[in-house]
ZADO-1210 file (C-alpha; in nm, 4 decimals, padded with zeros to 6 digits):
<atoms>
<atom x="02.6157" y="-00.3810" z="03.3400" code="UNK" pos="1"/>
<atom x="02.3023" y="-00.5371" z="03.4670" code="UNK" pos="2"/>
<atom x="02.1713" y="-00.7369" z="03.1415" code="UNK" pos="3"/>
<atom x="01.8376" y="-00.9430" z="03.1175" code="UNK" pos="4"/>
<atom x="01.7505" y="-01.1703" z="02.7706" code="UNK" pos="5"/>
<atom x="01.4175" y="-01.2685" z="02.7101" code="UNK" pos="6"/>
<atom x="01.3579" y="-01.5119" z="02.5454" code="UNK" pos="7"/>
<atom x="01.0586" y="-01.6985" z="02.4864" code="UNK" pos="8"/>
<atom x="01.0807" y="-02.0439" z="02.3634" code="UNK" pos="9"/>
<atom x="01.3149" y="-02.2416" z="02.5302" code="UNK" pos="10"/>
<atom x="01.3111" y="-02.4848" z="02.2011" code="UNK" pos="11"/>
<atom x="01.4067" y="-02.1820" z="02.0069" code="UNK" pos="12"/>
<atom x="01.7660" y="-02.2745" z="01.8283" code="UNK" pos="13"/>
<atom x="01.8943" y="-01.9071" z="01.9025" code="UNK" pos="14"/>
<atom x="01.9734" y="-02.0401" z="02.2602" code="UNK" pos="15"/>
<atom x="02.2373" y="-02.2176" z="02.1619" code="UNK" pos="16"/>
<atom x="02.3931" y="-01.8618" z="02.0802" code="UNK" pos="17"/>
<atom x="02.2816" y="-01.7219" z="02.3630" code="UNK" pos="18"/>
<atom x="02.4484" y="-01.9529" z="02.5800" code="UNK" pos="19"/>
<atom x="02.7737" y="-01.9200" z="02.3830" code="UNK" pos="20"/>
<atom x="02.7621" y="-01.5229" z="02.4497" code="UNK" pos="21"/>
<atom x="02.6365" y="-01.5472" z="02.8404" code="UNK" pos="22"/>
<atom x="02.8806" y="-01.7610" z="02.9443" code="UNK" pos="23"/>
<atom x="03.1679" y="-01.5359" z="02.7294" code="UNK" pos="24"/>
<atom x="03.0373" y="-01.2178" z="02.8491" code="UNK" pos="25"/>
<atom x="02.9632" y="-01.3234" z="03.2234" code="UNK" pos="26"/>
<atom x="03.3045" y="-01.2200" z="03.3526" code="UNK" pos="27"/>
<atom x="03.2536" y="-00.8337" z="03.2948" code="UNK" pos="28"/>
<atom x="02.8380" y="-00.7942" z="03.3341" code="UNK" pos="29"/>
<atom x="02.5501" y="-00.9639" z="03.5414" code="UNK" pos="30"/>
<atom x="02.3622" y="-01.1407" z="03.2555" code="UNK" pos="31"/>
<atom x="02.0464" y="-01.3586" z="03.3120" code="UNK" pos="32"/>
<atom x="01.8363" y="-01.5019" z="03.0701" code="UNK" pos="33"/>
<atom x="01.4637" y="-01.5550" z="03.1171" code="UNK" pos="34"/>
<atom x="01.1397" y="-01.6852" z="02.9379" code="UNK" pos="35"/>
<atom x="00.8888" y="-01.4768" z="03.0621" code="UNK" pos="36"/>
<atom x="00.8238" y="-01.0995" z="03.1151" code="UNK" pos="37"/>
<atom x="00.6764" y="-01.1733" z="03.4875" code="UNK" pos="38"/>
<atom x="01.0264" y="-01.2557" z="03.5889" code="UNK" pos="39"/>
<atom x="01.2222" y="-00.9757" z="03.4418" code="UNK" pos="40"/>
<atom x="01.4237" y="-00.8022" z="03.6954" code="UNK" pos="41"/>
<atom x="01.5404" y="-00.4193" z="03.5904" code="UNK" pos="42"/>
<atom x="01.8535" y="-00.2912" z="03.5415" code="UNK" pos="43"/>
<atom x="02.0753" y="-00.1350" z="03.2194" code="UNK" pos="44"/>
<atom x="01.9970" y="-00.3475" z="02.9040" code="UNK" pos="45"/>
<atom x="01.7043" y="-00.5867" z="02.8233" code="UNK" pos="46"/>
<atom x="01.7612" y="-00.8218" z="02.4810" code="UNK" pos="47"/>
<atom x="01.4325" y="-00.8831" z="02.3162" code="UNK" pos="48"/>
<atom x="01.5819" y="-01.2263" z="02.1380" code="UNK" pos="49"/>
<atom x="01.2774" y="-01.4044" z="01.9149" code="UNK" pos="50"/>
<atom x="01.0429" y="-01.2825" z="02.2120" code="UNK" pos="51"/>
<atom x="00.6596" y="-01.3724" z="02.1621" code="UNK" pos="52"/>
<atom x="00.5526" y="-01.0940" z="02.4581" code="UNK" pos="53"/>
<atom x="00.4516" y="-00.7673" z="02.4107" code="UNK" pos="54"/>
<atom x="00.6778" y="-00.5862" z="02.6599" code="UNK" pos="55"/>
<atom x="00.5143" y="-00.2672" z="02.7662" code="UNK" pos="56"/>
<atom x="00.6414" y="00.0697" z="02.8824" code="UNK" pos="57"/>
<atom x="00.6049" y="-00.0047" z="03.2393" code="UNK" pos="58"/>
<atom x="00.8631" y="-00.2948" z="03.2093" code="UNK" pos="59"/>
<atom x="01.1015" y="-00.0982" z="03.0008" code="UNK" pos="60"/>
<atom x="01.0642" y="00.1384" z="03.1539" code="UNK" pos="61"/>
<atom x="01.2752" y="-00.0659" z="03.4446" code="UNK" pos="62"/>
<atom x="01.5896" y="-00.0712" z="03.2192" code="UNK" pos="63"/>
<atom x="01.8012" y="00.1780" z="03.1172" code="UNK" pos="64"/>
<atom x="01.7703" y="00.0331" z="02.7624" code="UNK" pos="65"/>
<atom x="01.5076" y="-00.2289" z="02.6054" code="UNK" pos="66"/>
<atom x="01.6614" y="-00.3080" z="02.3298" code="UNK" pos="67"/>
<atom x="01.4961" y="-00.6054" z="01.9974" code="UNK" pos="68"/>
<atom x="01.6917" y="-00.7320" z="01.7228" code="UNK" pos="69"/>
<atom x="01.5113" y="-00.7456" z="01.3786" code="UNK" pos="70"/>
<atom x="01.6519" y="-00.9024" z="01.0507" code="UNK" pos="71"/>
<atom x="01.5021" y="-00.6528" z="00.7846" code="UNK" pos="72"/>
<atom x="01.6107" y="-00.3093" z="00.6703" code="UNK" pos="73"/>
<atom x="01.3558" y="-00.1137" z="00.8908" code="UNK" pos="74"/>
<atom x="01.1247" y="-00.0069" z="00.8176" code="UNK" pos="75"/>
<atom x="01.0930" y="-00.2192" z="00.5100" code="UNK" pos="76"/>
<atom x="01.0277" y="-00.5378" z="00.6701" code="UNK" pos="77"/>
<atom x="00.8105" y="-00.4874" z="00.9941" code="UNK" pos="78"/>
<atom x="00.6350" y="-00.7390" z="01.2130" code="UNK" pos="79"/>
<atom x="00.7193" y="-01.1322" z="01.1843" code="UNK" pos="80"/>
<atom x="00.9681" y="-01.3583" z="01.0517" code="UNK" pos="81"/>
<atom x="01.0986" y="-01.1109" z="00.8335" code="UNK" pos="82"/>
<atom x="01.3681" y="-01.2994" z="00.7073" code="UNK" pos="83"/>
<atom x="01.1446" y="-01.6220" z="00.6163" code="UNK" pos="84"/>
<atom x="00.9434" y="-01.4045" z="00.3691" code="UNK" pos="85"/>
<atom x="01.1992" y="-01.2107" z="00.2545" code="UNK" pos="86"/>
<atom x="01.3895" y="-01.5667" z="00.1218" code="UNK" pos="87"/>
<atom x="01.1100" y="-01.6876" z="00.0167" code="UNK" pos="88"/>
<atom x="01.0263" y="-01.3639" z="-00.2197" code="UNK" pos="89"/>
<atom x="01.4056" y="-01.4288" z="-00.3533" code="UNK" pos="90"/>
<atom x="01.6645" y="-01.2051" z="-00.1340" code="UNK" pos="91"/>
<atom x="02.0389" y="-01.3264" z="-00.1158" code="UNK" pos="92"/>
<atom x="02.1101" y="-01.0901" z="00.1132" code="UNK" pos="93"/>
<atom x="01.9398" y="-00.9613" z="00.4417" code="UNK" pos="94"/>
<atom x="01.9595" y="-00.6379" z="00.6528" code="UNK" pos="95"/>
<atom x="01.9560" y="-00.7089" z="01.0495" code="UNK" pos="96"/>
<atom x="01.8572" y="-00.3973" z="01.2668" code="UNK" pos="97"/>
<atom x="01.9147" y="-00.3280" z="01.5900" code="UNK" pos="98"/>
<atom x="01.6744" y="-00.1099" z="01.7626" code="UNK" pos="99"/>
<atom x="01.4614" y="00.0169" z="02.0490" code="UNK" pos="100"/>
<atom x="01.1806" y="-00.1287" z="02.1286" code="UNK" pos="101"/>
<atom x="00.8490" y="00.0414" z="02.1507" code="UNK" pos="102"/>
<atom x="00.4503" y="-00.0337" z="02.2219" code="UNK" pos="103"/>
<atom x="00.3913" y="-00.0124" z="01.8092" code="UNK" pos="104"/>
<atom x="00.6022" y="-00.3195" z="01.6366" code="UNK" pos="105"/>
<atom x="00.9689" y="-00.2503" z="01.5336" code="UNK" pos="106"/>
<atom x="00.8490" y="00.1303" z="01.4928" code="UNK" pos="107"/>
<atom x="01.1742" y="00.2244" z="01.7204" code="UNK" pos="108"/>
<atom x="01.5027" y="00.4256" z="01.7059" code="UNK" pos="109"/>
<atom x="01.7458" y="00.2404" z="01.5030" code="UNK" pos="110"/>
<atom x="02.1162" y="00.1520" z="01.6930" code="UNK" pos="111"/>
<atom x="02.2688" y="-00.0281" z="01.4023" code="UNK" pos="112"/>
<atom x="02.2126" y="-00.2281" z="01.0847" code="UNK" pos="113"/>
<atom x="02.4284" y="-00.5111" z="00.9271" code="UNK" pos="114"/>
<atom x="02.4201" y="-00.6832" z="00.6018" code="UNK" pos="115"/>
<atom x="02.4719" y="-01.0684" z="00.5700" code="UNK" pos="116"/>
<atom x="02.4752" y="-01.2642" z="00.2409" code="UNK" pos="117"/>
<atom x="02.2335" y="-01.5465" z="00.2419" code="UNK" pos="118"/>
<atom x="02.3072" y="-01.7606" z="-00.0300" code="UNK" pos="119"/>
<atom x="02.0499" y="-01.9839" z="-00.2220" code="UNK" pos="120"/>
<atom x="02.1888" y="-02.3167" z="-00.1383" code="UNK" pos="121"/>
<atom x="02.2036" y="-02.2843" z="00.2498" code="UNK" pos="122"/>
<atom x="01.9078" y="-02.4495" z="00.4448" code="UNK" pos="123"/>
<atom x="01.7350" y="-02.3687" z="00.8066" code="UNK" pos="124"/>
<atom x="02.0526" y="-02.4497" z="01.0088" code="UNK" pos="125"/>
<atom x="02.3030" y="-02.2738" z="00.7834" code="UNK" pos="126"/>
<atom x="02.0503" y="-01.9974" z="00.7400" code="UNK" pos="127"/>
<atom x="02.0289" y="-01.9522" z="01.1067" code="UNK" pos="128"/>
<atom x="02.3614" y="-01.9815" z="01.2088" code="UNK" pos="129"/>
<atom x="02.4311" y="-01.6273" z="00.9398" code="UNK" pos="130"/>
<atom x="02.1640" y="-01.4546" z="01.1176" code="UNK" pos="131"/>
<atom x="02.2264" y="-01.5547" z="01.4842" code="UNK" pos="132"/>
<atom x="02.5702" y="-01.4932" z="01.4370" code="UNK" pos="133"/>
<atom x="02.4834" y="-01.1370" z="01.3543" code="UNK" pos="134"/>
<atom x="02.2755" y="-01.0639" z="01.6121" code="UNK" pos="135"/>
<atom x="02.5754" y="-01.1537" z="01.8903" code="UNK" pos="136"/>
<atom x="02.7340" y="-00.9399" z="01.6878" code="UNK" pos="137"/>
<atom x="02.4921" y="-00.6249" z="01.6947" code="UNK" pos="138"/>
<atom x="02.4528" y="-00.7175" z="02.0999" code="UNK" pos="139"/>
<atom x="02.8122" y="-00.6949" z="02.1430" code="UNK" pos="140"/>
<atom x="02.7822" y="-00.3228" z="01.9215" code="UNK" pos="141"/>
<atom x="02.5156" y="-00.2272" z="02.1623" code="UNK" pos="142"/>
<atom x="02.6970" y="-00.2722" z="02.4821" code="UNK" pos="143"/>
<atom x="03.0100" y="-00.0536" z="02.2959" code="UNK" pos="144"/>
<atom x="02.7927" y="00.1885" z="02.1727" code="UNK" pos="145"/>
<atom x="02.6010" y="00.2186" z="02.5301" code="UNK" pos="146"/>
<atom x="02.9235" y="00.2717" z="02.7346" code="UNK" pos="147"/>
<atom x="03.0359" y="00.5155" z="02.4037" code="UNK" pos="148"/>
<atom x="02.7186" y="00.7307" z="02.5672" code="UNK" pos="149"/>
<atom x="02.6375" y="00.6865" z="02.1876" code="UNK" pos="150"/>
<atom x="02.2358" y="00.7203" z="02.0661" code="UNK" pos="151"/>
<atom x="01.9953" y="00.5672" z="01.8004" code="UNK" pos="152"/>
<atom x="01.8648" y="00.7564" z="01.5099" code="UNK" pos="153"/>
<atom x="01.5074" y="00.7558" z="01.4759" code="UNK" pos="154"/>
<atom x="01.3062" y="00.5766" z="01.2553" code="UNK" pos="155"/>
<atom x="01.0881" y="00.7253" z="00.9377" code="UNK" pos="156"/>
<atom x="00.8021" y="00.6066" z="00.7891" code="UNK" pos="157"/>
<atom x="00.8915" y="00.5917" z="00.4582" code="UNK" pos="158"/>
<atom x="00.8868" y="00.3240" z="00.2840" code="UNK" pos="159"/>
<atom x="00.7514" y="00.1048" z="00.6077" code="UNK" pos="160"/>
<atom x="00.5689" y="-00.2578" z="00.5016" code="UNK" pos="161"/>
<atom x="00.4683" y="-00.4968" z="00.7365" code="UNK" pos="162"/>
<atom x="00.4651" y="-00.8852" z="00.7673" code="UNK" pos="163"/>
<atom x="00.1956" y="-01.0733" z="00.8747" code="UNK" pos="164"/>
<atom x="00.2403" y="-01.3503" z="01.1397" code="UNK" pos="165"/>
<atom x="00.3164" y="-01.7220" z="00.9730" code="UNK" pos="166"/>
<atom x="00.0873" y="-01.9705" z="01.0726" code="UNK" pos="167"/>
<atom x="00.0784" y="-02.3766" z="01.0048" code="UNK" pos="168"/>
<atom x="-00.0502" y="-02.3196" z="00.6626" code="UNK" pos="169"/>
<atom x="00.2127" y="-02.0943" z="00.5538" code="UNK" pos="170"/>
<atom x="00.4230" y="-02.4560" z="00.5469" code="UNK" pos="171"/>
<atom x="00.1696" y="-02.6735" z="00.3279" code="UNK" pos="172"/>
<atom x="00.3276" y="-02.7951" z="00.0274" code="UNK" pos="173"/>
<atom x="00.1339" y="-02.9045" z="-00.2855" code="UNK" pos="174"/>
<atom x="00.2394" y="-03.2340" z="-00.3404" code="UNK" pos="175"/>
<atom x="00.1622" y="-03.1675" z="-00.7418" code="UNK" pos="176"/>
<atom x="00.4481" y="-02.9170" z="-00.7234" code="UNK" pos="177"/>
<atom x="00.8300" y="-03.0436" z="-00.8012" code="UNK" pos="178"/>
<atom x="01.1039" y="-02.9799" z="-00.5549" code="UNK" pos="179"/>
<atom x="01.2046" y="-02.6650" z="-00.7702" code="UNK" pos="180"/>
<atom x="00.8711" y="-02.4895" z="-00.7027" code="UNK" pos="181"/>
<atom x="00.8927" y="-02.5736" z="-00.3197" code="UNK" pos="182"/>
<atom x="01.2886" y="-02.5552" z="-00.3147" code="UNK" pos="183"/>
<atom x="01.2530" y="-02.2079" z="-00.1111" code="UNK" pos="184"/>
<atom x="01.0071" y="-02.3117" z="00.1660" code="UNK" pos="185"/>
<atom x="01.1900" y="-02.6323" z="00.2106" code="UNK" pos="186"/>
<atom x="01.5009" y="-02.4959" z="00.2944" code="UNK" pos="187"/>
<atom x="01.3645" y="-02.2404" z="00.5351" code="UNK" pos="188"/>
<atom x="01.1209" y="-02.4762" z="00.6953" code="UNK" pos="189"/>
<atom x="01.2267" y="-02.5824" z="01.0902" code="UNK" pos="190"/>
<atom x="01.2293" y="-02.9356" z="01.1131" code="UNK" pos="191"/>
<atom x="01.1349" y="-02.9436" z="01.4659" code="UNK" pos="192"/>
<atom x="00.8849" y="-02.6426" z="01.5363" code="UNK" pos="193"/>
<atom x="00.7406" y="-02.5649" z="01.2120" code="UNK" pos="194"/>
<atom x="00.7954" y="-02.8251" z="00.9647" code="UNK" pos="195"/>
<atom x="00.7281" y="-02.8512" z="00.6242" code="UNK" pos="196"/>
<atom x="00.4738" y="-03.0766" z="00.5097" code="UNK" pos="197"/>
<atom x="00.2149" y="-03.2682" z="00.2233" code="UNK" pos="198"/>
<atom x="-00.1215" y="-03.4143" z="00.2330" code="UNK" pos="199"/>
<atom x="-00.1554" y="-03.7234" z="00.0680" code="UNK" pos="200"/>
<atom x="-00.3287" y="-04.0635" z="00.0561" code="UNK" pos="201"/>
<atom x="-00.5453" y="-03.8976" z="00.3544" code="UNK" pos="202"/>
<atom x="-00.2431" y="-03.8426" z="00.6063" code="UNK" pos="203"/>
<atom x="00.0286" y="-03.6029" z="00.6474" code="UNK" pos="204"/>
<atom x="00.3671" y="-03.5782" z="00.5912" code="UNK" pos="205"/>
<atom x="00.6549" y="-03.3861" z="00.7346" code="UNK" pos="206"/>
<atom x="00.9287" y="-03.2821" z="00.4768" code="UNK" pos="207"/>
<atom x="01.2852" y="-03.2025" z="00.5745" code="UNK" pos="208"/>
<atom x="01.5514" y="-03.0726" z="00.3293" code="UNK" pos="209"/>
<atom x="01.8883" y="-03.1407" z="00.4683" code="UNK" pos="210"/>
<atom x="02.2330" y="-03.0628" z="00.2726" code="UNK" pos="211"/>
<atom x="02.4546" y="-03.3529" z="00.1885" code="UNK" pos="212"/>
<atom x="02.7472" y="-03.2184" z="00.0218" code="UNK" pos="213"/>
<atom x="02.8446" y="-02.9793" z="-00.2548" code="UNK" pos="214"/>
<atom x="02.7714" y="-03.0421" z="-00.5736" code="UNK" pos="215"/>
<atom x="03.1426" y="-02.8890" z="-00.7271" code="UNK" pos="216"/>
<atom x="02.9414" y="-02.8346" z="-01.0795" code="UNK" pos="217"/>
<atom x="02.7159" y="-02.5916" z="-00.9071" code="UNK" pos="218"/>
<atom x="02.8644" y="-02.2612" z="-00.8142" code="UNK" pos="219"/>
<atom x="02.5775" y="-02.0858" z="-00.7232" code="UNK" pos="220"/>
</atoms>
């Protein structure tokens, strides 16, 4: 198969993962991996991995399949950073969706789901690695399940909710709160793109919450 990634943000820590499944998968397709839509160049399967683009139907409609990854239980769960606010309202557990993609935001058939157990000790690396895992995972599915001549089921919208975007405020942190009240946020907070941080004394503060060890008295 012919099989084009975009991806936007070469900074991104899913490219590490990419990489890995490129350079395993390169022996039996043609896989190339670009940042912007411009460049795309047709062919059987586009990967929509953590793209920032709006990919219309004229440049899907160059692949046989355009295909975005999504970690909520469509439709519960539409638009942006779906997992980040569904931590941070308490989940232990996530739903990651592979689907379609379409002009109206994760709206599209539905390939495959998988659940993954987040627990509430991991932090942004650990976090990551569950979810990026999953999503080789579900590409892998979809190149099976494309050579199966196998379809997607489509989507209702029952149930949808939506997201809104995360900006740079979405990551202030009271610094009147203790580390229990900001425990959540800390531990999904990237340390590099979009920090965590306090204003204090009249400057700012970046915050980073990084696991030491296990603490054998705490099981949970």
């Amino acid at each position: 198969m012919q099989i084009d990634i975009l991806c936007s943000d070469p900074t991104h820590p899913v490219n590490q993962w990419l990489a890995i499944w490129i350079e395993k998968r390169q022996v039996e397709h043609d896989i190339r991996l670009y940042r912007k839509k411009v460049d795309l160049r047709g062919g059987d399967v586009l990967f929509l991995i953590s793209c920032a683009e709006l990919i219309n139907q004229t440049t899907r409609a160059s692949f046989a399949h355009s295909l975005v990854i999504h970690a909520s239980d469509l439709p519960k769960g539409r638009g942006w950073s779906p997992h980040v606010w569904s931590i941070l309202e308490g989940a232990t557990e996530l739903t990651v969706t592979l689907l379609n993609a379409e002009d109206k935001v994760d709206s599209g058939a539905v390939w495959a789901k998988e659940k993954i157990k987040i627990p509430r000790h991991y932090v942004f690396d650990e976090i990551n690695a569950h979810i990026f895992d999953c999503e080789l995972r579900l590409m892998e599915k979809a190149l099976v399940m494309i050579a199966k001549g196998e379809a997607p089921f489509d989507q209702d919208n029952i149930g949808a909710s939506y997201y809104p975007r995360r900006t740079s405020a979405d990551s202030e942190i009271s610094p009147d709160k203790s580390i229990s009240e900001v425990f959540e946020l800390l531990r999904i907070s990237d340390p590099d793109r979009y920090p965590a941080f306090v204003r204090y004394r009249n400057h700012v503060y970046s915050l980073t919450l990084k696991k030491m060890c296990t603490d054998e008295t705490d099981r949970d």
